[in-house]
C-alpha positions in Angstrom: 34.6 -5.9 51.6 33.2 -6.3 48.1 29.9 -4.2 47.6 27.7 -6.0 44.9 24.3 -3.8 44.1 25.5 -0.9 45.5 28.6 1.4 45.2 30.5 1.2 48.8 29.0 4.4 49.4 25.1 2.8 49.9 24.2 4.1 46.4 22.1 1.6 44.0 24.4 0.9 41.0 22.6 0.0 37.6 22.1 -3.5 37.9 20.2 -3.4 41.2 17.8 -0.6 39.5 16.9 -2.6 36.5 16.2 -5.3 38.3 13.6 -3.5 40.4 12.5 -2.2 37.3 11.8 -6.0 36.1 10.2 -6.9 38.8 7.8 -3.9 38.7 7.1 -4.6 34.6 6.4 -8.5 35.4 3.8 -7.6 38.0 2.2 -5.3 35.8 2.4 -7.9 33.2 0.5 -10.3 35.5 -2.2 -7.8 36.7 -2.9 -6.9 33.5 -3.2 -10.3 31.9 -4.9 -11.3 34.9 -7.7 -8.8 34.5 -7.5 -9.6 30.5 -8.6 -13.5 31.0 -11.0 -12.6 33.8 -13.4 -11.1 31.6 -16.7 -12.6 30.4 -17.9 -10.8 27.8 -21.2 -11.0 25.9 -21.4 -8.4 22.6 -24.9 -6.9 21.8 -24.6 -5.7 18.0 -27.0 -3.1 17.2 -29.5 -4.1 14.8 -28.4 -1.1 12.6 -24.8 -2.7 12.0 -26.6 -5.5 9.6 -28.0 -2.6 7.7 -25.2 -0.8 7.1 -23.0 -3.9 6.4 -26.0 -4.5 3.6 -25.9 -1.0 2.6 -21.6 -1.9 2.2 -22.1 -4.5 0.1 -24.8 -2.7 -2.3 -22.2 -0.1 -2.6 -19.3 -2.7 -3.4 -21.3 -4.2 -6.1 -22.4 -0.9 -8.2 -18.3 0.1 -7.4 -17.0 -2.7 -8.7 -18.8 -3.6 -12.2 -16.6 -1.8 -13.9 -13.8 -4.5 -13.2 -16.2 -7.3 -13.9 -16.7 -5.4 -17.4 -13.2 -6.9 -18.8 -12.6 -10.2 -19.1 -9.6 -12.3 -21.2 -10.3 -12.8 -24.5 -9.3 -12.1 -28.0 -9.2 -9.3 -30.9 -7.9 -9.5 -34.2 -4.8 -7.9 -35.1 -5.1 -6.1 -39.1 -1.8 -3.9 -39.1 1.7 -3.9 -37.5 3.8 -0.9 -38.5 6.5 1.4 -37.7 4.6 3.8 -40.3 1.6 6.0 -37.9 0.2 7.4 -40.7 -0.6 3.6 -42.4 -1.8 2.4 -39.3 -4.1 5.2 -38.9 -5.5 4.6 -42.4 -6.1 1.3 -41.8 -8.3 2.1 -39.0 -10.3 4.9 -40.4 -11.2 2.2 -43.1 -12.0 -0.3 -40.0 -14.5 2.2 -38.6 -15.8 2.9 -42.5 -16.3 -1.5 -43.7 -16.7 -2.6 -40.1 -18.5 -0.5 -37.4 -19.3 -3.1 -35.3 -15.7 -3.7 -34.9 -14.4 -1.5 -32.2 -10.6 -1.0 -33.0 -7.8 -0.3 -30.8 -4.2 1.2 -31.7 -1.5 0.5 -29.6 2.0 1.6 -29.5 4.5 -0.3 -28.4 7.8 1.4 -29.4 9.2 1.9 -32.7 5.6 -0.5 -33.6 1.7 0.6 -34.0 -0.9 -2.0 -33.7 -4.0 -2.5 -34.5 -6.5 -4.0 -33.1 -10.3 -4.7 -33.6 -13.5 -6.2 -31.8 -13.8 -8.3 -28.8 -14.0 -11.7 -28.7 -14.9 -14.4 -26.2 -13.7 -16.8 -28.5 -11.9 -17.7 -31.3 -15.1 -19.2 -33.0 -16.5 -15.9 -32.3 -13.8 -14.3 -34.1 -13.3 -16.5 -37.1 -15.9 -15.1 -39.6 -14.5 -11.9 -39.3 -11.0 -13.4 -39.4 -11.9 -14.2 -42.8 -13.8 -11.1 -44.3 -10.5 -8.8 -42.9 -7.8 -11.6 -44.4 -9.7 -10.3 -48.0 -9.5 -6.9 -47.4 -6.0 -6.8 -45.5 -4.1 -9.7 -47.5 -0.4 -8.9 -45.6 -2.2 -11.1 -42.9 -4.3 -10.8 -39.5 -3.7 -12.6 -36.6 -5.9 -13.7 -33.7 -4.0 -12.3 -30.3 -5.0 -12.8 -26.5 -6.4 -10.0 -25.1 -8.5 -8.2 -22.2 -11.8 -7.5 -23.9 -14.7 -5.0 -22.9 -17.9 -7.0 -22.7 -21.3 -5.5 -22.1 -22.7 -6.1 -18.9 -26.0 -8.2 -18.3 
């Protein structure tokens, strides 16, 4: 006599205790789902949840105007060197002819560049591309850029 879900000694082997464990989880399964779909809800939001979301959104716009404060557009490179000391010159007589011109050194290994203002255009920049071409005759270039703008 072959004994299938239990050993021949009346024990439960394995198989016959996960399957009562299946059928247990699938009737849970069924009286929970059960429950889940015979639900009507109805949600009453609290008037206060509109202020506060209000209140969020103030906060988000003060937060992020910093971000808004940089946009794409161009600056004027007057030096490209390997020499700090030249590039630095160059700037302190930036800040000395041009004040208006805000100038930015950057160093991108063995290189330093230099570069000045912040245009929205290349219109915008092309009067002063002209004026620094005179005063720095080994050549500027315009170059895409993120630019600082003020805000409104």
């Amino acid at each position: 006599m072959q004994c299938k879900h239990t050993d021949c000694t009346g024990r439960k082997t394995g198989i016959a205790k996960r399957t009562k464990n299946m059928r247990f989880i699938f009737i849970l399964a069924l009286i929970y789902n059960g429950g889940a779909y015979a639900q009507d809800s109805l949600i009453n939001r609290d008037p206060r949840v509109d202020s506060l979301i209000r209140k969020q959104i103030q906060i988000n716009e003060i937060t992020t105007r910093d971000s808004r404060r940089n946009i794409p557009g161009y600056r004027i490179q007057v030096a490209k060197s390997n020499d700090r000391n030249q590039v630095f010159a160059i700037k302190t007589k930036i800040y000395q002819s041009y004040p208006e011109l805000k100038p930015y050194l950057i160093y991108q290994p063995p290189n330093y560049k230099l570069n000045v203002g912040n245009f929205k255009t290349p219109e915008e920049a092309a009067p002063y591309m002209q004026k620094l071409g005179i005063d720095f005759p080994s050549g500027v270039y315009l170059v895409h850029d993120i630019i600082e703008v003020k805000p409104d």
